[in-house]
C-alpha atoms as a printed R data frame, in Angstrom:
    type eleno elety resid chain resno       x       y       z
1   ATOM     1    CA   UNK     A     1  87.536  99.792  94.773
2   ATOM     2    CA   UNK     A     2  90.794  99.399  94.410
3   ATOM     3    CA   UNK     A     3  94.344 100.012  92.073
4   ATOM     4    CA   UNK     A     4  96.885  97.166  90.745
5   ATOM     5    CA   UNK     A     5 100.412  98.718  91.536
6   ATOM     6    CA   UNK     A     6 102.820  98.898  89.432
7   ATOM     7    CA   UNK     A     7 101.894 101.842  87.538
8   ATOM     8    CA   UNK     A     8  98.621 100.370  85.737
9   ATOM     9    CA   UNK     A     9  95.305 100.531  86.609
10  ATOM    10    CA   UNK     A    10  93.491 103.620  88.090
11  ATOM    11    CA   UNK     A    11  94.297 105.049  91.023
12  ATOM    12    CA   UNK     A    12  91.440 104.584  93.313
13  ATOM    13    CA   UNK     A    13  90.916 108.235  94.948
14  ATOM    14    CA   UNK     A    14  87.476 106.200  95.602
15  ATOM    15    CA   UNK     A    15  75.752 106.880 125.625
16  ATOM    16    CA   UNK     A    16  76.315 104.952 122.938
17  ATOM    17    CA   UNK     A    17  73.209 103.954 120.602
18  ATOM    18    CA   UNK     A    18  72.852 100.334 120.917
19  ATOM    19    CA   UNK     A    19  71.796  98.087 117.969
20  ATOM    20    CA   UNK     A    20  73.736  97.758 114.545
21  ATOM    21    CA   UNK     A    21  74.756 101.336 114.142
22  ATOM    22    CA   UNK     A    22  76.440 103.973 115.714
23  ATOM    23    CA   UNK     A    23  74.902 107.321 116.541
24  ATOM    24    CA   UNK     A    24  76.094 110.510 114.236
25  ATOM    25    CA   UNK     A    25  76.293 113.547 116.428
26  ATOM    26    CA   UNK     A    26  76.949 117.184 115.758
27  ATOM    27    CA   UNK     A    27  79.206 119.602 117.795
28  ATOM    28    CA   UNK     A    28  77.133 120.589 120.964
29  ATOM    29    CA   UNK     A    29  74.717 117.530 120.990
30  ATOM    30    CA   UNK     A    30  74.369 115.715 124.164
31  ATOM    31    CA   UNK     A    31  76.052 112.209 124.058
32  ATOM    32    CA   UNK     A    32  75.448 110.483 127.488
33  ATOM    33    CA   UNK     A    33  75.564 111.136 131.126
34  ATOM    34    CA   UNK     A    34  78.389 112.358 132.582
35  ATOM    35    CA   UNK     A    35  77.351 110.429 136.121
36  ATOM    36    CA   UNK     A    36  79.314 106.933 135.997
37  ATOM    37    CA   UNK     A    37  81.463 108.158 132.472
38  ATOM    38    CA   UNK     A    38  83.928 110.287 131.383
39  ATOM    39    CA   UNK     A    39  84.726 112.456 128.684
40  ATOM    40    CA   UNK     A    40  86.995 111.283 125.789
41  ATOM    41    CA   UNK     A    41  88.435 113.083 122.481
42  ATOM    42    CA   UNK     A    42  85.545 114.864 120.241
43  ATOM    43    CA   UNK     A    43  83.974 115.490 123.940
44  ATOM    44    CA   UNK     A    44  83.567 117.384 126.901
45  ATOM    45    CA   UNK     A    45  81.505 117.292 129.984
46  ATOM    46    CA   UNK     A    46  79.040 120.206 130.674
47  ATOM    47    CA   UNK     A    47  76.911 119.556 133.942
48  ATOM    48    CA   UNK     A    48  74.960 116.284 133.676
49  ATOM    49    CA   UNK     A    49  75.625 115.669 130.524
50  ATOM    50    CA   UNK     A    50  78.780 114.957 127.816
51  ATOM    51    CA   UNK     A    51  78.817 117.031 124.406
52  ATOM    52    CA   UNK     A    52  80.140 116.259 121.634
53  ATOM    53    CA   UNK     A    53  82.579 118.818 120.480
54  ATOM    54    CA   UNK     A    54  82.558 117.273 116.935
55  ATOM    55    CA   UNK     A    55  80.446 116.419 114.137
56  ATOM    56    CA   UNK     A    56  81.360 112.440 114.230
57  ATOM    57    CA   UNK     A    57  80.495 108.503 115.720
58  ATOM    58    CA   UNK     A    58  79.842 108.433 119.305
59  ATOM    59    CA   UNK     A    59  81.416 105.773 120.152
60  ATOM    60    CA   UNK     A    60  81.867 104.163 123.913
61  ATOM    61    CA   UNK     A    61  84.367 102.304 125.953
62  ATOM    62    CA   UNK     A    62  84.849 101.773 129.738
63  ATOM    63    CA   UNK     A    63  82.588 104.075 130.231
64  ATOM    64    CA   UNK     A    64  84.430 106.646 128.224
65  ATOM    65    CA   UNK     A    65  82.289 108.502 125.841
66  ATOM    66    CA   UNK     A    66  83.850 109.718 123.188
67  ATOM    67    CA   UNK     A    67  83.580 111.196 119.456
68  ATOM    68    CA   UNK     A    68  85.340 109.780 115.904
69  ATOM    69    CA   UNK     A    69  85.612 112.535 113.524
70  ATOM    70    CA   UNK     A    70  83.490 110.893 110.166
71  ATOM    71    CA   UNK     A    71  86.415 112.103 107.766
72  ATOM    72    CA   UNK     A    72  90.004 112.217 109.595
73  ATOM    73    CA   UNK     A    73  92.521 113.088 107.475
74  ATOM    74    CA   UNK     A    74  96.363 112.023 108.074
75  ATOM    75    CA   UNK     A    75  98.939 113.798 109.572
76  ATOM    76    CA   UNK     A    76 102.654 112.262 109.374
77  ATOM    77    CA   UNK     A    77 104.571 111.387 112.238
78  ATOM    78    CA   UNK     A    78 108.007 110.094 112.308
79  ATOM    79    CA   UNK     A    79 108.349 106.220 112.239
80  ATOM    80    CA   UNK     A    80 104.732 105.844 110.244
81  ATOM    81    CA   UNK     A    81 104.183 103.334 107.966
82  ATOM    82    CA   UNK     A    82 103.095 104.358 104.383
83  ATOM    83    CA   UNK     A    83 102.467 103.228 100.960
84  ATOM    84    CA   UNK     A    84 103.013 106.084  99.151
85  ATOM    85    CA   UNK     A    85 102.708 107.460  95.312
86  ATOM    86    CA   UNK     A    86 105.297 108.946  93.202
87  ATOM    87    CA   UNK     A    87 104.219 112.163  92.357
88  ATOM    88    CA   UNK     A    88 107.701 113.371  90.196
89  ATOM    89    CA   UNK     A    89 111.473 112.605  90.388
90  ATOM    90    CA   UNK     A    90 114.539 114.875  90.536
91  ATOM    91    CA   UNK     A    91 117.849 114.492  89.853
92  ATOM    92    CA   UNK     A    92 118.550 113.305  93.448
93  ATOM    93    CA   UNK     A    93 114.991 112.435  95.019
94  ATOM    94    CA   UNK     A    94 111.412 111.618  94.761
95  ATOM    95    CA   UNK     A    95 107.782 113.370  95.590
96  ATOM    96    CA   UNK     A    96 105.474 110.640  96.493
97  ATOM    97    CA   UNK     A    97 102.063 111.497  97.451
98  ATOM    98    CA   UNK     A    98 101.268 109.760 100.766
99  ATOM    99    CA   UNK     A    99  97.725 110.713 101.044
100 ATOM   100    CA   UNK     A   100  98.191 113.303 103.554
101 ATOM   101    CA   UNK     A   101  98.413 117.566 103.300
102 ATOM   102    CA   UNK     A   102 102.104 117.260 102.168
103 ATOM   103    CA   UNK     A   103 103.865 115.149  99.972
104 ATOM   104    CA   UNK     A   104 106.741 113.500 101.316
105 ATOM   105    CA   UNK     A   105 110.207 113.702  99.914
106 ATOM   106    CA   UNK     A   106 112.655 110.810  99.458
107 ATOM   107    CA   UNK     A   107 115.969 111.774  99.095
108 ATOM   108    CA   UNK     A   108 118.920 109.196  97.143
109 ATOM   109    CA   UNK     A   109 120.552 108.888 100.188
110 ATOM   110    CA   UNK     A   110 117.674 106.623 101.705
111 ATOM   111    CA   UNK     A   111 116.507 105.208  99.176
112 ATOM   112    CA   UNK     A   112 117.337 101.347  99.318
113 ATOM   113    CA   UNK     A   113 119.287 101.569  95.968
114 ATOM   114    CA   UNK     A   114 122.672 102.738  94.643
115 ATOM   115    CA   UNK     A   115 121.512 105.171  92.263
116 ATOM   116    CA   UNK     A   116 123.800 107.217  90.122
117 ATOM   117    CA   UNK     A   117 122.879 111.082  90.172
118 ATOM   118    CA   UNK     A   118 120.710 111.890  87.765
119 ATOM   119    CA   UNK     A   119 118.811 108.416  87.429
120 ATOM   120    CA   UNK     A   120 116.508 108.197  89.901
121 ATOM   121    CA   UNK     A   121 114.018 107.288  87.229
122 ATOM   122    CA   UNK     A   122 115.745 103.906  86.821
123 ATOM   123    CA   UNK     A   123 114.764 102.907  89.937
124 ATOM   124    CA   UNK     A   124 111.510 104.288  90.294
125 ATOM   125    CA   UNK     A   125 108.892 106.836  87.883
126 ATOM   126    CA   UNK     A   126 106.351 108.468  88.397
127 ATOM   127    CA   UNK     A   127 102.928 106.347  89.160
128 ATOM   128    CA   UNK     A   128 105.306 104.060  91.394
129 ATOM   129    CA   UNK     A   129 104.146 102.741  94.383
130 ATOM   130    CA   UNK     A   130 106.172 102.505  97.735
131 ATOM   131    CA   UNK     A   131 106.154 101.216 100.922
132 ATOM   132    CA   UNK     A   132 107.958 103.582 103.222
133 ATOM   133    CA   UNK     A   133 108.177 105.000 106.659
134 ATOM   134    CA   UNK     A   134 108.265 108.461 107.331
135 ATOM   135    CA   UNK     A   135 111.654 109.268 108.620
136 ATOM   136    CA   UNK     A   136 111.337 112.890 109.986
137 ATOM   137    CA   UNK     A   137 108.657 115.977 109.960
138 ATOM   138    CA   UNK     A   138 109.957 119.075 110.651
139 ATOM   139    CA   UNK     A   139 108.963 122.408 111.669
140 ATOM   140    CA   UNK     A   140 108.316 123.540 108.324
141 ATOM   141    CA   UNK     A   141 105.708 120.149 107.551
142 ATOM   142    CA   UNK     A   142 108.337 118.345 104.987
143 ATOM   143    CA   UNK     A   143 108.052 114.903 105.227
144 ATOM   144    CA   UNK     A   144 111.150 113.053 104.821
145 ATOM   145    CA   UNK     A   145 110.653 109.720 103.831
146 ATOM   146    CA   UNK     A   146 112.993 106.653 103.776
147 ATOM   147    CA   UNK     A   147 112.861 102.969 102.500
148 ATOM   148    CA   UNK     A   148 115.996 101.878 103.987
149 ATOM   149    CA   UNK     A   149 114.770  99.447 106.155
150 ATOM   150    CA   UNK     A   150 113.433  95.837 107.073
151 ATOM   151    CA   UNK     A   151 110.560  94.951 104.196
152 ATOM   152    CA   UNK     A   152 110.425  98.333 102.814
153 ATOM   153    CA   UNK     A   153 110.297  98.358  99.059
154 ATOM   154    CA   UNK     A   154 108.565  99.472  95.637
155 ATOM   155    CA   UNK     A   155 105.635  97.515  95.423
156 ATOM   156    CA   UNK     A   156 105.685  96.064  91.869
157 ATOM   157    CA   UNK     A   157 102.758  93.953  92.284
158 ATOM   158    CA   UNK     A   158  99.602  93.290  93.975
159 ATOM   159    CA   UNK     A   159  96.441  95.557  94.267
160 ATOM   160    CA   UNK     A   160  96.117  99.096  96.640
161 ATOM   161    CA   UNK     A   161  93.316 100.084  98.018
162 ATOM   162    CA   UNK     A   162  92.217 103.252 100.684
163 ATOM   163    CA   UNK     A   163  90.091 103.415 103.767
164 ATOM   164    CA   UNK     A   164  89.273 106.176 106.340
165 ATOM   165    CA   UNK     A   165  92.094 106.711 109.009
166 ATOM   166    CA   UNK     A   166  89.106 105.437 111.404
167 ATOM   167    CA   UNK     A   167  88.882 102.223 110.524
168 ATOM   168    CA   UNK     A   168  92.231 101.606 110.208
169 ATOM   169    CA   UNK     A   169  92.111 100.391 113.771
170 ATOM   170    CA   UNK     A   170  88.870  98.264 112.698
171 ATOM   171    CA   UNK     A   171  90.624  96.500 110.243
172 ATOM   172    CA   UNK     A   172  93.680  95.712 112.451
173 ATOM   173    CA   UNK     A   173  91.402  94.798 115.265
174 ATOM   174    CA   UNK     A   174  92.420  94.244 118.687
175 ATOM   175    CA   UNK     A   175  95.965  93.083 118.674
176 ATOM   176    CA   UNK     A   176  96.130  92.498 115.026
177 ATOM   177    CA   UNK     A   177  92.965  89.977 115.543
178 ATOM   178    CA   UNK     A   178  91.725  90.850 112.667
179 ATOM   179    CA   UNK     A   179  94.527  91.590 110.377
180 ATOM   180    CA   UNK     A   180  95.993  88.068 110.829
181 ATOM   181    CA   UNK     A   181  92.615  86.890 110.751
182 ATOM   182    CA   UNK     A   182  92.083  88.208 106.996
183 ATOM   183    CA   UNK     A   183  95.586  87.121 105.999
184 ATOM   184    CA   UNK     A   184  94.869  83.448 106.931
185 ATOM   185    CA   UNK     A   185  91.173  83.917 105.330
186 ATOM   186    CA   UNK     A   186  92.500  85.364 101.723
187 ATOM   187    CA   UNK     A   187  95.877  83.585 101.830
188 ATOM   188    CA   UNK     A   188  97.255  87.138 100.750
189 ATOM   189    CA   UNK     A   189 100.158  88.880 102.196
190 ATOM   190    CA   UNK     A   190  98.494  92.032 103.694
191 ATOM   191    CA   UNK     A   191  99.982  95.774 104.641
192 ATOM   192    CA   UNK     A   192  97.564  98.249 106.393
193 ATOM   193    CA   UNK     A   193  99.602 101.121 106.517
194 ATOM   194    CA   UNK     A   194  99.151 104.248 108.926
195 ATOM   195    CA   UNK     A   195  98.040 106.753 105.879
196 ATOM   196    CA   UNK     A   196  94.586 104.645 105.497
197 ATOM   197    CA   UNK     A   197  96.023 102.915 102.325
198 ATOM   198    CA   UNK     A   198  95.900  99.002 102.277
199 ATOM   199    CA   UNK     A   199  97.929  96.649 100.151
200 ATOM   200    CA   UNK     A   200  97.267  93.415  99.058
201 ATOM   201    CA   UNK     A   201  99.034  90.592  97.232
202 ATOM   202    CA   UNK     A   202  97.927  86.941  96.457
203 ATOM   203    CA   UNK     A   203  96.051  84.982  93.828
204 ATOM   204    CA   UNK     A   204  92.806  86.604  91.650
205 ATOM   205    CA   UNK     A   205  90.283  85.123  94.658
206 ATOM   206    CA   UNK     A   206  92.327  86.169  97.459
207 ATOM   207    CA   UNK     A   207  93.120  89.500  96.058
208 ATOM   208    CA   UNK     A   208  89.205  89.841  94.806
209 ATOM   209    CA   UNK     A   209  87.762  88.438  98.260
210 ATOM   210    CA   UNK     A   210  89.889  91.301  99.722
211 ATOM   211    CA   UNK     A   211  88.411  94.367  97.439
212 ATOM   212    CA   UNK     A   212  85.291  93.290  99.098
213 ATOM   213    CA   UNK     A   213  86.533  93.277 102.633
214 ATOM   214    CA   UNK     A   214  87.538  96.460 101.991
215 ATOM   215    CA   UNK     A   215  84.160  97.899 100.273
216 ATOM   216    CA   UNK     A   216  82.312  96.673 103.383
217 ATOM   217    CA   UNK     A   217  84.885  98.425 105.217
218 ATOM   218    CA   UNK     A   218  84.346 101.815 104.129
219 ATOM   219    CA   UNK     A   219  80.695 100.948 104.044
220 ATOM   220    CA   UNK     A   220  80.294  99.725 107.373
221 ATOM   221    CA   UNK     A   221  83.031 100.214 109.351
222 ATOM   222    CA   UNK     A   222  81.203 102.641 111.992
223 ATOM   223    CA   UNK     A   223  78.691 100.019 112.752
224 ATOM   224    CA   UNK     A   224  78.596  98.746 115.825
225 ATOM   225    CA   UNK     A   225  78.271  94.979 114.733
226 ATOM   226    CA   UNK     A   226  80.957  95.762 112.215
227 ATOM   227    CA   UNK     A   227  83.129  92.581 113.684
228 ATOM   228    CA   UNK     A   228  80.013  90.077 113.520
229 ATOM   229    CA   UNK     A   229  79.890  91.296 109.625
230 ATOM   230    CA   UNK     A   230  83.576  90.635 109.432
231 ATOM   231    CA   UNK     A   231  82.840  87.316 110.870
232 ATOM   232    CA   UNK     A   232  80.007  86.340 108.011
233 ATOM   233    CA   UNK     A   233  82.133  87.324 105.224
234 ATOM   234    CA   UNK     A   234  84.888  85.148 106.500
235 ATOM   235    CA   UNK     A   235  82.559  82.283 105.938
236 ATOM   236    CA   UNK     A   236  82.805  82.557 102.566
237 ATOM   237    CA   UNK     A   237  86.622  83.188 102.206
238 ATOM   238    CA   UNK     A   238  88.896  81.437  99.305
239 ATOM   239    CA   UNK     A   239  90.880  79.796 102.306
240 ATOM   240    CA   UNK     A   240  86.805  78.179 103.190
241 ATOM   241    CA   UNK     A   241  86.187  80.147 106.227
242 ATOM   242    CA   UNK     A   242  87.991  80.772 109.169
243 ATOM   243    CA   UNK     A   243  86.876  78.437 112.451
């Protein structure tokens, strides 16, 4: 699944158990031994053994046990990343929807234009799609966003697509491993961005490689072999596999 930008196309609002998949737990379920591990987030220890204080992926590192919520949603925090939606425009700012509880507000005055009171729409309408950072939250939730800055930009081209905030690490991969990894495999120019929305711009089999990336993604992602999958589907990238 997936949405061109530029205001056409649909919006797309689309111990550890060994083996291929992880375990699903609910809140109060025993995950492991708490002899030899500890107890990460989603988890606490209780006696001999760690619960899950979640309903989520056990998932296990270093001997930390821990719990991924199945659904996180995102919460803004100043400096994030985001490809947002504009929702409406004022006079002197826009409402984008960044996929989160509140929309985020860019005012003129960071916007990366010169824009005369009163036409904002020039610049940008509503069904626009941005790439932004999230400038402030304050105590009241607003989200102030701002595009002033190194690559940040409307996004006039190319195709958007959404993932759960837990596999946004997955996709990245340690160190970006698997982020470059996709780039050089789809010869696409690639933005994950920290509000689980994805952005993608190449040529029709890059771009169309990359849509199914990104179904197996939200299909798989909580599998444990999920990188080995990765891995197989490079094999048949447009760039002819990675080696």
């Amino acid at each position: 699944m997936g949405r061109q930008v530029g205001r056409f196309g649909d919006k797309e609002m689309s111990g550890a158990k060994k083996g291929a998949e992880l375990r699903l737990v609910t809140p109060g379920e025993a995950i492991g031994a708490s002899h030899g591990n500890r107890a990460g987030t989603g988890a606490l220890a209780n006696g001999e053994d760690i619960i899950a204080t979640r309903l989520g992926w056990v998932k296990e590192l270093n001997n930390v046990l821990s719990v991924n919520p199945i659904n996180a949603s995102y919460m803004p925090r100043s400096g994030d990343l985001v490809i947002g939606i504009v929702e409406s425009v004022r006079n002197n700012l826009w409402f984008a929807e960044i996929n989160g509880p509140f929309n985020g507000l860019l005012p003129m005055s960071l916007a990366p234009w010169k824009v005369e009171f009163g036409a904002a729409r020039e610049q940008m309408d509503v069904g626009d799609v941005m790439l932004a950072r999230v400038q402030e939250v304050d105590e009241s939730h607003s989200v102030v966003l701002t595009m002033k800055g190194v690559g940040l930009r409307r996004l006039n081209e190319g195709m958007m697509s959404e993932i759960s905030m837990n596999h946004i690490a997955i996709i990245r991969g340690e160190n970006d491993e698997n982020l470059r990894a996709l780039k050089d495999a789809s010869d696409c120019r690639i933005i994950v961005a920290e509000n689980g929305r994805v952005w993608v711009d190449g040529d029709s089999d890059g771009v169309s490689w990359m849509r199914g990336v990104l179904e197996m993604v939200r299909e798989k992602g909580h599998m444990a072999n999920f990188n080995s999958l990765l891995q197989d589907m490079m094999k048949d990238a447009p760039s002819g596999g990675v080696a």
